[in-house]
N, C-alpha and C positions, 0 to 999 in steps of 0.2 A: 025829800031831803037827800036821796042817795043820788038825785041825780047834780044837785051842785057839788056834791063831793065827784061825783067824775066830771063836773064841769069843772073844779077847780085843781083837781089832780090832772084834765089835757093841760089846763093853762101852765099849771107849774111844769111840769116834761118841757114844753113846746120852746117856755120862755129860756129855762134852764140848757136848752140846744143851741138857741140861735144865739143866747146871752154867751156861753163860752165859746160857739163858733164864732161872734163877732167882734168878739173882748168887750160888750157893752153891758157898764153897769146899771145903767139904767133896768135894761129886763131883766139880770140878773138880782137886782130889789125888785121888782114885779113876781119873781119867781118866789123870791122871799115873801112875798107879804102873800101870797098865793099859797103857799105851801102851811101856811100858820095855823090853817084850822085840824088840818090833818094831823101836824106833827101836835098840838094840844089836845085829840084826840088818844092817841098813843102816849103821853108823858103818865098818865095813868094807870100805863099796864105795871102787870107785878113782873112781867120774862124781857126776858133783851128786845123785845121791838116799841121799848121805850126809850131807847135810842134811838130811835127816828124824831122823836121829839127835837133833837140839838138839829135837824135839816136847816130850819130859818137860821139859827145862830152862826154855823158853818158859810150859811149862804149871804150871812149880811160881812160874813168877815171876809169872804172875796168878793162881793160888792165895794165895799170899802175899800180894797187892795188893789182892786182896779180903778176905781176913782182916784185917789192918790196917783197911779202908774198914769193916769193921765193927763193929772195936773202937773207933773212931772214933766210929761214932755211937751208940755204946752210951754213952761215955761223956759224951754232952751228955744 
């Protein structure tokens, strides 16, 4: 069990670099949907690293920010 939680915490890092190194939101929701089990782990705690929990929510709202910033200038 502990090792797809560090399989899916590289993935989220890795995607989360290249996604805002490369402005793509595609791996930027990879990162998101990657991150979901961890941060629902954490939404349970009773001290502040229950904020970790809002990680996906954060991350699907600059998924989104960048989709739009792209359709945007697709269509000029």
């Amino acid at each position: 069990m502990l090792l797809l939680w560090y399989a899916s915490f590289i993935v989220f890092i890795a995607t989360l670099g290249f996604g805002v190194i490369n402005k793509s939101w595609i791996l930027l929701l990879v990162s998101a949907i990657t991150s979901t089990p961890i941060a629902l782990y954490f939404i349970g705690a009773v001290n502040a690293w229950k904020y970790v929990g809002f990680t996906p929510i954060v991350l699907l709202i600059l998924t989104l920010y960048l989709w739009f910033l792209g359709r945007k200038t697709e269509a000029l």
